[in-house]
MARPAPA-509529 format. One line per field, with one value per residue (C-alpha): residue in three letters; x, y, z. Coordinates in nm, 3 decimals. Example, Ala and Ser with C-alpha at 12.3 -4.5 7.8 and 13.67 -1.06 7.14 Angstrom:
! residues 2
lumse	[ALA|SER]
u	[1.230|1.367]
v	[-0.450|-0.106]
w	[0.780|0.714]
This chain:
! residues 510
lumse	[UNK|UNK|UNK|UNK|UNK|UNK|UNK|UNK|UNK|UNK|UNK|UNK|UNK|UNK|UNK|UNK|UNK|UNK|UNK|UNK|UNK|UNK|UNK|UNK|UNK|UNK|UNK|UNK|UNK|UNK|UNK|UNK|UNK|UNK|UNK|UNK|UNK|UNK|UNK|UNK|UNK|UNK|UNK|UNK|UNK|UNK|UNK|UNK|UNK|UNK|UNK|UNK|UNK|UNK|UNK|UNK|UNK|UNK|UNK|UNK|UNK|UNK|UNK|UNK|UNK|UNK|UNK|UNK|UNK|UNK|UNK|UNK|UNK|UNK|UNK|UNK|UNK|UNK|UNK|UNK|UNK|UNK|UNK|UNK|UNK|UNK|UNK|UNK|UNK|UNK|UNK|UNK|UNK|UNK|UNK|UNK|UNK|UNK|UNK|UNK|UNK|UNK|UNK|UNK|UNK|UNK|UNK|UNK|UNK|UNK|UNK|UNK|UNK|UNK|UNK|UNK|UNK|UNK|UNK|UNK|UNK|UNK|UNK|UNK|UNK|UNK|UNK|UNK|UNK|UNK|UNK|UNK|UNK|UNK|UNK|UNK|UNK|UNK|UNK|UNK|UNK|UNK|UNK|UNK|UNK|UNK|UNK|UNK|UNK|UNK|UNK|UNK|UNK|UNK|UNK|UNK|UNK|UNK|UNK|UNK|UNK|UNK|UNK|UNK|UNK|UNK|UNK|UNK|UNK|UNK|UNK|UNK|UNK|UNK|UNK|UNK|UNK|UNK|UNK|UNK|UNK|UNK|UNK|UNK|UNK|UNK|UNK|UNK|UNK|UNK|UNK|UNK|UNK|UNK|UNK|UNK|UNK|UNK|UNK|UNK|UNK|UNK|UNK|UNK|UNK|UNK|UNK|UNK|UNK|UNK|UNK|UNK|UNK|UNK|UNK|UNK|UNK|UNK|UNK|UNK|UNK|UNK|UNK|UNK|UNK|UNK|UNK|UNK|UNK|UNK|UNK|UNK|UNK|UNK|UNK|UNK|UNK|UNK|UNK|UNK|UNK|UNK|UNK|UNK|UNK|UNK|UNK|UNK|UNK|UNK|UNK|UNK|UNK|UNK|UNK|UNK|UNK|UNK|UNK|UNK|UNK|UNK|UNK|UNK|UNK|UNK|UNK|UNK|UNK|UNK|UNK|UNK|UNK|UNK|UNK|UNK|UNK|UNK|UNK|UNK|UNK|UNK|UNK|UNK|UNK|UNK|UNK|UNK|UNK|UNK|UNK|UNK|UNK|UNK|UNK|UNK|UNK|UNK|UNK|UNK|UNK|UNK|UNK|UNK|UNK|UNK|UNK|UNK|UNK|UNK|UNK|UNK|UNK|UNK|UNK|UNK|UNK|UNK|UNK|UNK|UNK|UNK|UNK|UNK|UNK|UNK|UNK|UNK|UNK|UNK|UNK|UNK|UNK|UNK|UNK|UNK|UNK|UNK|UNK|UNK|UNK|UNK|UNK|UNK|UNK|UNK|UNK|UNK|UNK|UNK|UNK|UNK|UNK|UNK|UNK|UNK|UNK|UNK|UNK|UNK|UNK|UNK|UNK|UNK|UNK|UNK|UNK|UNK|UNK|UNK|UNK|UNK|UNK|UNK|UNK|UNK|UNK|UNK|UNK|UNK|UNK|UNK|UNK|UNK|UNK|UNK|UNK|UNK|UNK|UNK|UNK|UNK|UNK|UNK|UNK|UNK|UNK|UNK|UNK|UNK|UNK|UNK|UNK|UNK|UNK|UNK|UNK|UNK|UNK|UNK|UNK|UNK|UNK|UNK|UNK|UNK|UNK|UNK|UNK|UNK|UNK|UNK|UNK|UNK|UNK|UNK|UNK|UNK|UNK|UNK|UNK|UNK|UNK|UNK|UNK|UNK|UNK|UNK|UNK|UNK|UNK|UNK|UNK|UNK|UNK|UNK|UNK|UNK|UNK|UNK|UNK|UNK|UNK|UNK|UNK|UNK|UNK|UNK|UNK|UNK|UNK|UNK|UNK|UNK|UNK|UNK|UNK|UNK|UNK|UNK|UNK|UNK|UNK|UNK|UNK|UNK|UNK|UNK|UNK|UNK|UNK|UNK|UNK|UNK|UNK|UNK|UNK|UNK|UNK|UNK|UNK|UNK|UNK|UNK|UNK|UNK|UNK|UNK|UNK|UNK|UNK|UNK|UNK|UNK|UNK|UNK|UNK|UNK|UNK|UNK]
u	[0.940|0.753|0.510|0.404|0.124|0.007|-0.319|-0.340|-0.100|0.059|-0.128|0.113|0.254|-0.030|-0.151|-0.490|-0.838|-1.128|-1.288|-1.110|-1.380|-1.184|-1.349|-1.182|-1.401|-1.332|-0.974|-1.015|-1.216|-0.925|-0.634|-0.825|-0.928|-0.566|-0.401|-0.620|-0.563|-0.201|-0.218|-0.501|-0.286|0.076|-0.121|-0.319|0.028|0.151|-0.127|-0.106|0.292|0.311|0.212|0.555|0.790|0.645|0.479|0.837|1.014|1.179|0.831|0.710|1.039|1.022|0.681|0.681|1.041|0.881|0.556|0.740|0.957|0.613|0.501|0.848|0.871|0.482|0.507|0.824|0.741|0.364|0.478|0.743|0.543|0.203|0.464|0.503|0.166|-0.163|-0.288|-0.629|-0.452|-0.284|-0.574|-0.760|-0.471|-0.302|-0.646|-0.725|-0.390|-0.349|-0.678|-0.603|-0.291|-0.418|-0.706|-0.438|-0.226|-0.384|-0.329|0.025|0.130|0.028|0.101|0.405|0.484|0.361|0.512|0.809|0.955|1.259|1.094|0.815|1.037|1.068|0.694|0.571|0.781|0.643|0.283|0.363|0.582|0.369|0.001|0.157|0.337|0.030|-0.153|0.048|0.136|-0.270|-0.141|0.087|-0.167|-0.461|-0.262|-0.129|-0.486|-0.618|-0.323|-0.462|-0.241|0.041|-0.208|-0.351|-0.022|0.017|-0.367|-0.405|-0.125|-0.140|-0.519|-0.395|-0.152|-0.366|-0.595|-0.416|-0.232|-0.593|-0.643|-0.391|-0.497|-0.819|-0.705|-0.477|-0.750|-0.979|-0.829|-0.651|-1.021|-1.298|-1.172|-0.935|-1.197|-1.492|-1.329|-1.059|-0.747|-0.835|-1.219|-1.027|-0.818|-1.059|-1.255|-1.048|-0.920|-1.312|-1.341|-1.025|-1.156|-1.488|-1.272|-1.099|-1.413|-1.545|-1.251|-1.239|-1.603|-1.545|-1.222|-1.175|-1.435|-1.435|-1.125|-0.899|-1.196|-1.345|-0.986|-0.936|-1.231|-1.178|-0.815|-1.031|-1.258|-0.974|-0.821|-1.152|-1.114|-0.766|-0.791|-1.009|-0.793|-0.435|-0.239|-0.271|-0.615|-0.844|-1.178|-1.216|-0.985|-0.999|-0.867|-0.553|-0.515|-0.620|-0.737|-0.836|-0.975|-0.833|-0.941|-0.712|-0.726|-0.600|-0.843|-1.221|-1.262|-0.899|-0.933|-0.590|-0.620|-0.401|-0.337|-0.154|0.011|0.125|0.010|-0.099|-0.354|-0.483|-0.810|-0.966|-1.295|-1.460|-1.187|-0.954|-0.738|-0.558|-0.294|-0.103|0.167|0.487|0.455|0.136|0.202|0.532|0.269|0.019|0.283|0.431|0.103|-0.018|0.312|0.293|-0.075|-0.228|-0.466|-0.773|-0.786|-0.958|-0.741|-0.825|-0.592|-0.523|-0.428|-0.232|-0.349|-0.475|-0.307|-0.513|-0.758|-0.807|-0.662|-0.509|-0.791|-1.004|-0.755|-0.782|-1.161|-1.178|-0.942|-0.938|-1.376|-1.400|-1.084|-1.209|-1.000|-0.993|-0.837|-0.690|-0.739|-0.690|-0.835|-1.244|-1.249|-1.009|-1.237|-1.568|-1.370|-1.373|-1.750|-1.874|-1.609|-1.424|-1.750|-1.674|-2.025|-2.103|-2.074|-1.760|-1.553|-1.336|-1.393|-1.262|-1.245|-1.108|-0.880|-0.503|-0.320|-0.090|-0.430|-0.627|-0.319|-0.368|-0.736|-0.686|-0.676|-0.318|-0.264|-0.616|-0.427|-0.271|-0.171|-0.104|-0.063|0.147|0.074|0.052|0.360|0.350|0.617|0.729|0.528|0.568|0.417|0.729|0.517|0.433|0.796|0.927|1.058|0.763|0.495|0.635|0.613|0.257|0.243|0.412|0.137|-0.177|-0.021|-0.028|0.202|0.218|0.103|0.301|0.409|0.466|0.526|0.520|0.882|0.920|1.283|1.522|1.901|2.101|1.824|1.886|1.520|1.492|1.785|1.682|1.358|1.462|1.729|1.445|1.170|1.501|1.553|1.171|1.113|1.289|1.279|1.340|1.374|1.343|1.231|1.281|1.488|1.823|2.038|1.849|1.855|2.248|2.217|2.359|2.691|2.691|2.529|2.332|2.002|1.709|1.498|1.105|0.904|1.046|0.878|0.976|0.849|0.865|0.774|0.875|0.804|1.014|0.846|0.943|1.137|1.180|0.814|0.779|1.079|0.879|0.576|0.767|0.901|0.520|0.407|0.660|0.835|1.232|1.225|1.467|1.511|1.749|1.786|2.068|2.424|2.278|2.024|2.290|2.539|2.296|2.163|2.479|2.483|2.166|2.028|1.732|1.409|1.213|0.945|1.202|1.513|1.318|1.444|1.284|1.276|1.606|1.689|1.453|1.558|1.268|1.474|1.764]
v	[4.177|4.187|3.925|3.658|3.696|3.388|3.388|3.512|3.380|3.572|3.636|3.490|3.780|3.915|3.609|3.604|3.611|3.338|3.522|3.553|3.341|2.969|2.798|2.450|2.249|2.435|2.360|2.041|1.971|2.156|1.951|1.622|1.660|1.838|1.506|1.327|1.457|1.438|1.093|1.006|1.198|0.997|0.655|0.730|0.907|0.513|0.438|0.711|0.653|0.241|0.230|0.445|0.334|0.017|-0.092|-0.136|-0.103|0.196|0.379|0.312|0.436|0.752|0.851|0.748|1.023|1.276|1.284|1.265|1.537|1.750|1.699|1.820|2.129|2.208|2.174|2.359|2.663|2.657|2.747|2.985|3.164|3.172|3.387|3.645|3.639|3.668|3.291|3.423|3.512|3.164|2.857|2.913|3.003|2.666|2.469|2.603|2.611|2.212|2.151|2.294|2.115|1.802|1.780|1.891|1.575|1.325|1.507|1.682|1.315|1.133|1.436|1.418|1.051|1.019|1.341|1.414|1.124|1.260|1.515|1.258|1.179|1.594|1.687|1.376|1.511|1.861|1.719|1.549|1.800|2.118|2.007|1.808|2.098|2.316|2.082|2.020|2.388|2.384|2.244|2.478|2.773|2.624|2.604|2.959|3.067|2.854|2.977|3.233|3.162|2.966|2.769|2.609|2.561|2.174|2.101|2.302|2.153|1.800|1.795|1.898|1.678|1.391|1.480|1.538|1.178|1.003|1.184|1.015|0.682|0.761|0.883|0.571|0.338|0.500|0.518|0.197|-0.048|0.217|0.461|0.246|-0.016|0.173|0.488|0.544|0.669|1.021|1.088|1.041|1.349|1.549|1.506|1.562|1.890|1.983|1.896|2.152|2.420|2.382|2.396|2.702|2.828|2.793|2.962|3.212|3.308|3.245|3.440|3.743|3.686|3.510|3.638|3.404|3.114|3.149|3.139|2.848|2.688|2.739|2.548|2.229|2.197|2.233|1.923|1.749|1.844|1.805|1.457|1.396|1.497|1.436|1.148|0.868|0.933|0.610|0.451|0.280|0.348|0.042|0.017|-0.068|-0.003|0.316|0.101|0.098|-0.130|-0.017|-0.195|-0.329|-0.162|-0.428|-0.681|-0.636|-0.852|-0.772|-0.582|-0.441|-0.407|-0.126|-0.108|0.232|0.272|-0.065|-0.300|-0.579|-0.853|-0.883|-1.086|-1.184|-1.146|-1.338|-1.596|-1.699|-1.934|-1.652|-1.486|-1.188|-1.189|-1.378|-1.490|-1.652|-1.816|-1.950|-2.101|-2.192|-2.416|-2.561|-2.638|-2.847|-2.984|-3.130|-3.246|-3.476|-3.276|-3.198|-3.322|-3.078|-2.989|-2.855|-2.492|-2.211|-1.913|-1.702|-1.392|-1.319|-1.117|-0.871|-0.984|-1.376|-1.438|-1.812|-1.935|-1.844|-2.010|-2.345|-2.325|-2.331|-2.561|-2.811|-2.818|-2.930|-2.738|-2.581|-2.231|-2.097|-1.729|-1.542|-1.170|-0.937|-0.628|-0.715|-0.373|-0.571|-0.846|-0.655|-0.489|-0.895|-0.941|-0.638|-0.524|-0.910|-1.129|-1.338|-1.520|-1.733|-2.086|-2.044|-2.279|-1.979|-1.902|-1.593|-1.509|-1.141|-1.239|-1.215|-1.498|-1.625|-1.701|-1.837|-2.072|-2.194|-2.245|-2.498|-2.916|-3.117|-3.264|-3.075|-2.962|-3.034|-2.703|-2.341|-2.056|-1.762|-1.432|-1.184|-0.986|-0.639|-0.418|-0.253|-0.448|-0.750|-0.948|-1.054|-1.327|-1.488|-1.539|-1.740|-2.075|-2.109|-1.989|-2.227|-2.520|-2.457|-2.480|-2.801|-2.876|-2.821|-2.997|-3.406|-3.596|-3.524|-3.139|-2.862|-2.483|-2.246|-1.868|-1.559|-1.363|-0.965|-0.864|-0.595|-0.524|-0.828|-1.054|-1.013|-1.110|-1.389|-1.575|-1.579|-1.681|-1.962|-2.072|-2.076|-2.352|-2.581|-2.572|-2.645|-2.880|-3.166|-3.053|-2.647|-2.520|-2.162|-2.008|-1.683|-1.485|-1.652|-1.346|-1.292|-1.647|-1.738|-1.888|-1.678|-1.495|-1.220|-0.922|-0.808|-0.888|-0.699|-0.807|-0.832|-1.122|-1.452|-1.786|-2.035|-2.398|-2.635|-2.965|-3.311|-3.505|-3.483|-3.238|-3.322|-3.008|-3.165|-3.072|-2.788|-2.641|-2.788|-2.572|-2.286|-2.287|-2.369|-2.061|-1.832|-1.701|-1.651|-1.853|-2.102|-2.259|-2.331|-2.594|-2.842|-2.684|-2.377|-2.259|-2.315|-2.120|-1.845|-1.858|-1.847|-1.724|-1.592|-1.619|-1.793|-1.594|-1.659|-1.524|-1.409|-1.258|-1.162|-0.833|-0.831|-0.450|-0.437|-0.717|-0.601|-0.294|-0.183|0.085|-0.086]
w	[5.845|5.534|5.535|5.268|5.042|4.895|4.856|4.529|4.211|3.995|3.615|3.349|3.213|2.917|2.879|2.700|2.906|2.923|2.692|2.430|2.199|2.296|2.638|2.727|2.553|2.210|2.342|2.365|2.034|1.820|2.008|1.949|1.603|1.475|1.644|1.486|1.109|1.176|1.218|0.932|0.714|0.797|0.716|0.402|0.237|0.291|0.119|-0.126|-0.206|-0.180|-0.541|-0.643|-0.385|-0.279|0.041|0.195|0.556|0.368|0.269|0.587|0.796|0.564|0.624|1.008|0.976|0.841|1.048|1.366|1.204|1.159|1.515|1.645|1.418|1.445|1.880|1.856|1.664|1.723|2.061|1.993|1.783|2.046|2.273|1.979|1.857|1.999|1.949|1.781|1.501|1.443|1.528|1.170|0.948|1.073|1.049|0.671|0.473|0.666|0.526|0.141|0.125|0.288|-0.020|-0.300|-0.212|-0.403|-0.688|-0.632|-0.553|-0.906|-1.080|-0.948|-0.998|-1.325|-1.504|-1.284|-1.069|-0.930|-0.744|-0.546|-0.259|-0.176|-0.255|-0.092|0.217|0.211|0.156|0.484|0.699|0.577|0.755|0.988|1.134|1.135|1.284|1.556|1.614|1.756|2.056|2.199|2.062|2.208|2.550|2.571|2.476|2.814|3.047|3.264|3.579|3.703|3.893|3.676|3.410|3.509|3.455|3.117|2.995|3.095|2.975|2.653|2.588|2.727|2.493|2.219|2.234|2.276|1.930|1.771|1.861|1.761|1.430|1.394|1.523|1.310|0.979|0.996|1.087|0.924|0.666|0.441|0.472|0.316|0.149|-0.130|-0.021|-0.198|-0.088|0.257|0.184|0.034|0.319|0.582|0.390|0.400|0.721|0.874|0.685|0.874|1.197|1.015|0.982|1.296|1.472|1.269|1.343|1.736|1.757|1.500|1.196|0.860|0.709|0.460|0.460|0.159|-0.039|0.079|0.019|-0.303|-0.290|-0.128|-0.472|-0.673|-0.503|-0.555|-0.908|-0.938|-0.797|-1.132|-1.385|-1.263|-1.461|-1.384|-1.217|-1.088|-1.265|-0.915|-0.609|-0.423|-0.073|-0.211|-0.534|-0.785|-1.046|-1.456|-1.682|-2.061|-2.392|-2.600|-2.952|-3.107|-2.987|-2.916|-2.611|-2.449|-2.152|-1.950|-1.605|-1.459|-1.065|-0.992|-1.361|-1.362|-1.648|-1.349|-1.606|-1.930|-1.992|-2.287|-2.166|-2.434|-2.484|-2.172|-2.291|-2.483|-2.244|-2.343|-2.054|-2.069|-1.752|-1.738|-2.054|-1.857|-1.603|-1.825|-1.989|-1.622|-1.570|-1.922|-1.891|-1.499|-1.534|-1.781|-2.036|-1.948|-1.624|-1.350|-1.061|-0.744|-0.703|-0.478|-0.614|-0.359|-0.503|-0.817|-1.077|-1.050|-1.332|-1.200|-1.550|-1.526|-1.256|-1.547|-1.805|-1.574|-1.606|-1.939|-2.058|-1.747|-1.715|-1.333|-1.177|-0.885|-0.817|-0.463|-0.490|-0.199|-0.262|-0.061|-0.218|-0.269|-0.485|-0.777|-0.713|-0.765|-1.105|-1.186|-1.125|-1.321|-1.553|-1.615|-1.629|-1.338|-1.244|-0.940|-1.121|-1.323|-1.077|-0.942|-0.602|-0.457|-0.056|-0.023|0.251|0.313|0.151|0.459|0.612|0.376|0.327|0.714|0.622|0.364|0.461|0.450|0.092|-0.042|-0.367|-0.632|-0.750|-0.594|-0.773|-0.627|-0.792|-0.470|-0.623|-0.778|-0.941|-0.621|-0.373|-0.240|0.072|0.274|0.486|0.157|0.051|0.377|0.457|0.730|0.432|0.189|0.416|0.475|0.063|0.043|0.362|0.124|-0.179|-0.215|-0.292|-0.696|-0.611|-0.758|-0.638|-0.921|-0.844|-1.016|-0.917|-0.957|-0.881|-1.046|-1.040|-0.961|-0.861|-0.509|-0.383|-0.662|-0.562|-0.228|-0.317|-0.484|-0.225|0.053|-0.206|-0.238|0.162|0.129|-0.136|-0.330|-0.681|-0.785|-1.134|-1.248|-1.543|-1.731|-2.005|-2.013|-1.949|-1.596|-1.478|-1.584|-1.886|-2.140|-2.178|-1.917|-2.011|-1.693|-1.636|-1.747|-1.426|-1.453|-1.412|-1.332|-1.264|-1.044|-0.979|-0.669|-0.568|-0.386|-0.735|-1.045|-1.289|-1.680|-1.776|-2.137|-2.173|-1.986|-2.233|-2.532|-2.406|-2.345|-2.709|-2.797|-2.643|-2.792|-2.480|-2.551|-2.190|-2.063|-1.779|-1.519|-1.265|-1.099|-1.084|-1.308|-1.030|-0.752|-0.894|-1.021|-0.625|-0.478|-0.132|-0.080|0.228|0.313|0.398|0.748|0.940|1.178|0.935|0.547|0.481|0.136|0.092|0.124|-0.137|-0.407|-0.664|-0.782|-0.971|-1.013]
């Protein structure tokens, strides 16, 4: 009988030894910190794309797609390959072309959006798939470098993975509370591309020398530089926003403010009762119309515009008004301090705070006017469009207050309508205003789609002279209320906190 020897397991068929440059701490470090930049990098291309495709459940559910998609493929072939390869050669190949694509994405991406659109959805994707499959190919090659016996297969590779998932909340954590907070969207990139080809580096040196590094390096400053000089480029990137301030050749003082390529305020900063935008002049004349003249008014503004243009308009032509502004991005707000001329005493307050909340901060019947101008082209805050949000407006407003709202929609109106159906299941009296082929009141044509304004309140407003001021103000608007606005709603649904699919309603390239 031949007996058993157990005492001794097997060696994993030429796997590589201890000392092959990569001890289980190194291990460790690369799995944590490629986990990491996978996840960094899926939540600043959000960031990166929201300004082209929106902020929507449908930029969000692509991203998420294509990261996971990355992780699979990376895991997958990271390890396939590790059994054809000796690992050495793999770790700082995968860590520096990750790291040279990772700083090139800022500008690939606005290149890309602002000279050739069609293509952003696929090189968005590959500036996604490409380092987040390298980077998650580490994994698998960092474990077949640490297997030296079958005893020990379980521990190496359920440290690993342990490891590499507390990476990825890290990097989530991380980005999502400290990075976004203090850095643009960009430096973030460029910095995290530096930062792999360090690793690169390092791996290089510990395994099989310096070879390929330097190349790469070079691709790293030419994102840097890139980032500069690509259309479309930032004076300031704010946490939210790549913003610039551009004069107005055809007037001294007029100043355009510009929040990722879209034309987002125009101030006068010498004179701001002179607005340039439809829109505002829509609400400027609401507002003359609804109060008596002159008289000061205590407002919330649920957002800004941007450029705090018609909190600045109700300081100068109603002395007194006092303005409370809930704006989220503080970096727009500091453009409004030392580019706009805001001061301390001009009877605008702004709070850099998110506008749902800053509602719920606010007394019962403390206002006689809000202001909602949170919207952009292709983003829009879907907890500031609900039935539950708009009662807490009509909650803040007295009796006589009055709830006027810039509208962004496209196509056929889909998000406007329901917009407007959920202020009449909220308040007594509903009228909208725009160009008359978008809001039903011309011969049908199709609607252009753009800005819209619409107006809400439990006391009769005097359309009569809000028309009057419209025609004043030069704005080719009309405005549609009664049987008009419930035929133009027709069955659009009403928007809650628990059913608002807003990205699906709105067309922003309809």
């Amino acid at each position: 009988m031949t007996p058993v020897t157990g005492s001794t397991p097997p060696r994993v068929a030429e796997g590589p030894s201890r000392d092959r440059g990569l001890g289980p701490r190194g291990a460790a470090v690369l799995v944590f910190g490629s986990s990491a930049a996978v996840l960094v990098v899926e939540i600043v291309a959000l960031r990166l794309l929201a300004p082209y495709l929106g902020l929507t459940l449908e930029t969000s559910t692509l991203v998420i797609g294509i990261a996971l998609t990355a992780i699979a493929l990376g895991s997958w072939l990271g390890g396939r390959v590790a059994d054809m390869v000796s690992p050495t050669r793999l770790l700082g190949p995968a860590l520096g072309i990750s790291g040279a694509v990772v700083a090139l994405t800022p500008a690939v991406l606005r290149t890309t959006a602002e000279g050739v659109r069609p293509l952003l959805l696929l090189i968005a994707a590959l500036t996604i798939l490409v380092p987040g499959a390298l980077l998650s190919a580490v994994t698998p090659i960092a474990t077949k470098l640490r297997l030296t016996s079958l005893a020990e297969t379980g521990t190496v590779v359920g440290r690993l993975s342990g490891v590499g998932t507390v990476g990825a909340i890290f990097g989530t954590v991380f980005t999502g509370f400290v990075l976004l907070s203090r850095l643009p969207v960009s430096t973030i990139l460029i910095g995290l591309g530096a930062l792999l080809l360090v690793g690169s580096a390092l791996v290089e040196w510990r395994t099989r020398g310096w070879s390929g590094t330097p190349a790469l390096a070079l691709v790293v400053v030419a994102g840097g530089v890139g980032t500069t000089v690509a259309p479309g480029a930032c004076d300031t990137e704010t946490r939210y926003h790549c913003a610039r301030v551009v004069a107005d050749p055809d007037r001294d003082s007029g100043r355009v403010l510009v929040l990722d390529g879209i034309r987002h305020s125009y101030v006068d900063v010498a004179d701001p009762t002179f607005l340039e935008f439809t829109y505002v002049r829509a609400v400027a004349a609401v507002v003359d119309s609804a109060f008596a003249e002159g008289e000061p008014l205590a407002a919330h503004h649920l957002g800004g515009g941007g450029g705090l243009t018609l909190p600045r308009y109700l300081a100068a032509t109603r002395p007194g008004t006092r303005s409370l502004v809930s704006e989220i991005d503080d970096g727009v707000v500091r453009i409004d301090r030392e580019q706009f001329g805001l001061r301390p005493k001009s009877g605008v307050e702004v709070r850099a705070e998110d506008g749902r909340l800053g509602l719920r901060r606010l007394d019962t019947g403390s206002r006689d006017l809000v202001v909602g101008d949170a919207f952009g082209g292709v983003s829009v805050p879907w907890h500031l469009t609900t039935a539950e949000a708009m009662t807490d407006v009509r909650r803040v407003l007295d009796e006589d207050g009055l709830y006027v709202a810039n509208l962004i929609d496209h196509g056929d109106l889909a998000f406007a309508r329901a917009e407007a159906a959920t202020l009449r299941a909220t308040f007594a009296h509903v009228a909208l205003l725009g160009e008359p082929t978008d809001i039903g009141l011309a011969p049908a044509g199709g609607s252009r789609g753009g800005n819209l304004v619409v107006v809400a309140s439990d006391r009769r407003v005097d359309l009569r002279a809000v028309q009057k001021a419209l025609d004043a103000r030069d704005t080719g608007w009309r405005i549609a209320t009664g049987d008009d606005l419930t035929s133009w709603i027709g069955d659009a649904p009403l928007l809650t906190d628990d059913y608002a699919p807003v990205d699906q309603l709105l067309q922003p390239y309809g």
